[in-house]
N, C-alpha and C positions, 0 to 999 in steps of 0.2 A: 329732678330725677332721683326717683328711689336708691338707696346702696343695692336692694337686689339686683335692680337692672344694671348698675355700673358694673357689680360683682359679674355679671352672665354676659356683657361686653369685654372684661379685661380674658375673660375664659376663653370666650370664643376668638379673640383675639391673639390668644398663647399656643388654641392648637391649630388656628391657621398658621402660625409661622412653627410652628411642631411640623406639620404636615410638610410646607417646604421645604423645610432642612431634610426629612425623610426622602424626600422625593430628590434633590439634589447632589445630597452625600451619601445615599444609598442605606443599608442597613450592615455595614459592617463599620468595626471599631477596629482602628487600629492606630498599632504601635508603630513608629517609625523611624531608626537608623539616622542621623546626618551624613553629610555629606551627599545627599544625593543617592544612596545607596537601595534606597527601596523600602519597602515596609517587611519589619520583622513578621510581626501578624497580623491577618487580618480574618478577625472572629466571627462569623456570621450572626448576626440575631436570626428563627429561624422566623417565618412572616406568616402569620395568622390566613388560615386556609379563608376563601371567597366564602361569601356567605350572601343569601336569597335574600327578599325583599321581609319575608319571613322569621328574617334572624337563623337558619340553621343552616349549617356547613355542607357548600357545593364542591363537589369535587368537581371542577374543570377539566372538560377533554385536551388531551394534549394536540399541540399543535400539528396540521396533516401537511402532506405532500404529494403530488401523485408520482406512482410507482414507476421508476426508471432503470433499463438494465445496465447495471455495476459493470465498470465503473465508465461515469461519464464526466464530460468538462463542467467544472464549478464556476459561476459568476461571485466576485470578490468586491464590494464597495467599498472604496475608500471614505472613511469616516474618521482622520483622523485629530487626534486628543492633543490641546496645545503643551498641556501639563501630565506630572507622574508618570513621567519616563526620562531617559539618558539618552542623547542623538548622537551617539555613538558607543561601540564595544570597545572599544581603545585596543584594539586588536586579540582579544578574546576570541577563539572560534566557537563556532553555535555547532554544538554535540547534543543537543537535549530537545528532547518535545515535552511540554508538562500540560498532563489535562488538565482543565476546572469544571467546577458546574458552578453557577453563578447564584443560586439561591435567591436571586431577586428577578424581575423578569429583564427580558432583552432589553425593553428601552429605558429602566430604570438605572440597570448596567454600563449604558452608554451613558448617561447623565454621573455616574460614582466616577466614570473613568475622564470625565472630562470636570469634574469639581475637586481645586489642587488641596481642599480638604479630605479629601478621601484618601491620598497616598497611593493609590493604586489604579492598575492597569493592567490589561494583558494585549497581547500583537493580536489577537482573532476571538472574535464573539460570533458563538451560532445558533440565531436562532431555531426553534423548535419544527418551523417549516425549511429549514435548510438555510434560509439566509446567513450568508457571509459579511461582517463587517471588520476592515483592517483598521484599528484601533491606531496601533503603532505600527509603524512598517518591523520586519521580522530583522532588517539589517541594525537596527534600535534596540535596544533595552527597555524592556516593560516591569515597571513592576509587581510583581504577579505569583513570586513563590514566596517570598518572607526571605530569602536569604539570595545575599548582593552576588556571591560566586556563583550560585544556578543563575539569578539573571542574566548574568553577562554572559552564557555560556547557553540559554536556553530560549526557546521560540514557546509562551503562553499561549495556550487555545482553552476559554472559557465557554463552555455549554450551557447552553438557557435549559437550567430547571428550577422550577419555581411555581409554587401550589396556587399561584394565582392565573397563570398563564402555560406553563406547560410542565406538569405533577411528575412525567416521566419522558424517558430518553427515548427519541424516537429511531425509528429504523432510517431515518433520512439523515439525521444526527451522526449516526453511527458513521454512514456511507460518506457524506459529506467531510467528516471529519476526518474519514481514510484519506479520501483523498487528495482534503490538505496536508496532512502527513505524508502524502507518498510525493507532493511538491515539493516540500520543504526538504527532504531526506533528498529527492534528486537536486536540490537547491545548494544544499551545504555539503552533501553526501555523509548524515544522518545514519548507523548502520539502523536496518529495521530489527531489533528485538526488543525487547524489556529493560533490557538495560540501561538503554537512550530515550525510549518512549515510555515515558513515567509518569504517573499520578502525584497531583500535590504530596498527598500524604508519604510518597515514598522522599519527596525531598530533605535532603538532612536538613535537623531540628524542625523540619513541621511541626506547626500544632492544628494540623487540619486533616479531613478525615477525606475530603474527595478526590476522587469524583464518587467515592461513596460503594454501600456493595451493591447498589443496583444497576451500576456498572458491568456490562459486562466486556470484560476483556479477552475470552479467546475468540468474542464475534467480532471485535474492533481489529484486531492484529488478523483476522480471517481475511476481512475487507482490506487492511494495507496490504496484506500479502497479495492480493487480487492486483490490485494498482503498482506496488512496488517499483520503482525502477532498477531496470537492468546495468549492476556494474557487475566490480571482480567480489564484492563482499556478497553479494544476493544471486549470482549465477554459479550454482553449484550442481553436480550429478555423483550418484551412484549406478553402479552400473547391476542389472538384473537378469537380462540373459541376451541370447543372440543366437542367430541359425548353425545347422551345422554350417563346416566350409562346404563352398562346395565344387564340383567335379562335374566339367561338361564338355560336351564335345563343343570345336571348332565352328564358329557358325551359328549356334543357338543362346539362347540367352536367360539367366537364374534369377533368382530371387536373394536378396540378402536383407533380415532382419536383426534388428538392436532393439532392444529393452531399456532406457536410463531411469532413474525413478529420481524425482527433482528434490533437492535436498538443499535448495538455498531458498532462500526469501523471497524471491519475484515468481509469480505467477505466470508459465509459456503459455502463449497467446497466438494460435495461429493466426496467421495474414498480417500480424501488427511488427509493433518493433520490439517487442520478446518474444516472439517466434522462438523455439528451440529447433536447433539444425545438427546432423550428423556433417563433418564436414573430411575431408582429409586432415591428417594432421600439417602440421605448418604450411597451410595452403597452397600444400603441393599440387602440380599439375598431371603428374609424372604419370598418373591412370587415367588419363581423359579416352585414353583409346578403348578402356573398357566400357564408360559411361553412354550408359543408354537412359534416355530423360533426365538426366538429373539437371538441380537446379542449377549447376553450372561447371566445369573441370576440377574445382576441389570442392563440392558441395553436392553431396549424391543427394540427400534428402532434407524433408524437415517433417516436423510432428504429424502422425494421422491424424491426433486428437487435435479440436477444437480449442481443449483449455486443457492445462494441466495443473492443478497447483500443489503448493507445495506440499509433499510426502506422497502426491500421486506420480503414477511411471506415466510414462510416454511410449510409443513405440515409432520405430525409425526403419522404412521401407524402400527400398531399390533396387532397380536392374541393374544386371553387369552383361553386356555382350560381348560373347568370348567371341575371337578373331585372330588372334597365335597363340596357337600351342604355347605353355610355358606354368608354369607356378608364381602368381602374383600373390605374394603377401601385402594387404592394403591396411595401413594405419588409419585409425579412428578416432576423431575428439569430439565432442560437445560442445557446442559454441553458440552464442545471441550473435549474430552479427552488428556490429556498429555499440556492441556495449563490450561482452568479457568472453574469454575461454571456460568453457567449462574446466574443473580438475582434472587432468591429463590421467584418465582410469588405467595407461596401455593397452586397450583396445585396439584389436585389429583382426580381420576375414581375410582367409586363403583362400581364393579361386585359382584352381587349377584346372586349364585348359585343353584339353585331348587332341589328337589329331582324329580330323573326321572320317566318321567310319564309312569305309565302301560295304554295301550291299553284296552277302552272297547273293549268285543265281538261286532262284527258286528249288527245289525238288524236281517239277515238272520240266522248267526246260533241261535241268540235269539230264532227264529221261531222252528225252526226245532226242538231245544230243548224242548221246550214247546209241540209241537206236539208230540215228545217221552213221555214226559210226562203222557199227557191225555190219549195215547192209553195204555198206560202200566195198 
């Protein structure tokens, strides 16, 4: 055997096991912390776009999904990693959502997170058609931001972008990843703002830049706010207007309208369980004699609107049948039932009740009476 040919055997030989190791421990370097504590960094190589049979650079269409109306139930596969994670918080509570985008594709990702070469992990991987994989369960420590206090303290969700499989963030992505956010947040109760739901890069000491600025963040927190769930930190109102009081006689029956304009986090959703309801306040019963249709003795109404979200108003519609004379002053609050109070605005309508009016005689029989009269 000639040296060239040995020479073009030991090559091809170095970058098949080149290629496995790529393929295994994925294309990030990193630094890693003892004790268990997670990887400091972990640097992306970025991965050389696809390329034709031709040799020149394809850009790949991103991953599709067909279109579903927001928000709907997610399928979640369990997939998980025996190594590069902590099977327990040691009693740390989970306050944190921290995005990724994964720069390699989904199933390379899952290969980094399961090689204890790699140092890292995250609880949820999505791919580009919406698939769910739970890495590490979310009640575990993943490690996923470079720094041991956000893991123990935070739920990773890494997003497949990556030029060979899926170049950009898809709208299935977005929605999908709302609303494992809006599980996790009812799971730990997560407040929903910025604060809690952060990007690598905002993690102290990152040296990472994602989920990058082709992220878009007011359509992601659009979609949590859509799903959110209903507690006392996300059901919130301001109040916008309301009817006059009003003045009826005995017997007939008015109209009473509210305004609230929704100023918390969760998206009212009528016929579901954020519904937003006008209700009596402390679920009095005390005006049920006035209630005509209403949802029930302390609960006159609930939203006209279909959806309301957040920074949009609501209006809030019902009958009062008057039945004794009197001056009821009726207290008003804002309430999701089976979740939170709205904030106690002091809201309340006067209906005051008349005694019913008798009918003068006409003109004419006035006449005619009067005419009996004189002739008699």
């Amino acid at each position: 055997m000639s040296f060239t040919t040995r020479m073009r055997g030991w090559v091809a030989a170095l970058l098949g096991v080149a290629l496995l190791l790529e393929g295994c421990a994925s294309t990030l370097d990193v630094v890693r912390i003892g004790g268990g504590g997670g990887p400091v960094a972990a640097v992306p190589r970025p991965e050389p776009a696809a390329r034709s049979s031709r040799g020149t650079n394809v850009e790949p269409a991103a991953r599709s999904a067909p279109a579903r109306a927001f928000p709907y139930d997610i399928a979640i596969e369990s997939i998980p990693t025996p190594v590069n994670h902590d099977a327990t918080r040691s009693g740390a509570k989970v306050a944190y959502i921290v995005v990724h985008y994964t720069v390699i594709s989904y199933e390379r990702t899952l290969r980094a997170f399961n090689n204890p070469r790699s140092g890292v992990s995250a609880n949820y991987v999505i791919r580009g058609d919406g698939k769910v994989a739970e890495v590490v369960s979310p009640d575990d420590v993943a490690w996923h931001s470079g720094n041991a206090w956000m893991n123990d303290r935070s739920v990773g969700i890494e997003l497949e972008l990556s030029a060979e499989t899926n170049p950009a963030f898809t709208e299935t992505q977005y929605q999908v990843g709302a609303r494992l956010t809006c599980a996790l947040s009812e799971r730990y109760g997560i407040p929903i703002d910025r604060k809690n739901i952060i990007g690598h890069v905002e993690v102290p000491g990152s040296t990472h830049t994602d989920p990058g600025p082709t992220w878009d963040w007011p359509r992601f927190m659009w979609y949590v706010k859509l799903c959110a769930p209903a507690n006392a930190s996300t059901v919130k109102a301001a109040f916008v207007a309301q009817s006059p009081f009003l003045s009826v006689d005995a017997g007939s029956v008015g109209t009473v309208q509210v305004r609230l304009r929704n100023t918390g986090a969760t998206t009212w959703r009528k016929g579901t369980k954020t519904e937003a309801r006008i209700a009596i306040r402390d679920d009095s019963d005390a005006y049920a004699s006035l209630a005509k249709d209403w949802l029930a003795p302390d609960r006159p109404a609930a939203q006209d609107e279909a959806v309301v979200a957040p920074g949009d108003s609501a209006t809030f519609t019902f009958e009062v049948r008057a039945t004794r004379p009197g001056r009821y002053t009726i207290p008003l609050r804002g309430v999701i039932d089976g979740a939170a109070w709205m904030n106690d605005l002091g809201m309340y309508t006067v209906v005051t009740v008349n005694e019913a009016r008798t009918e003068p005689p006409s003109d004419r029989g006035a006449s005619r009476a009067s005419g009996r009269r004189a002739g008699d």
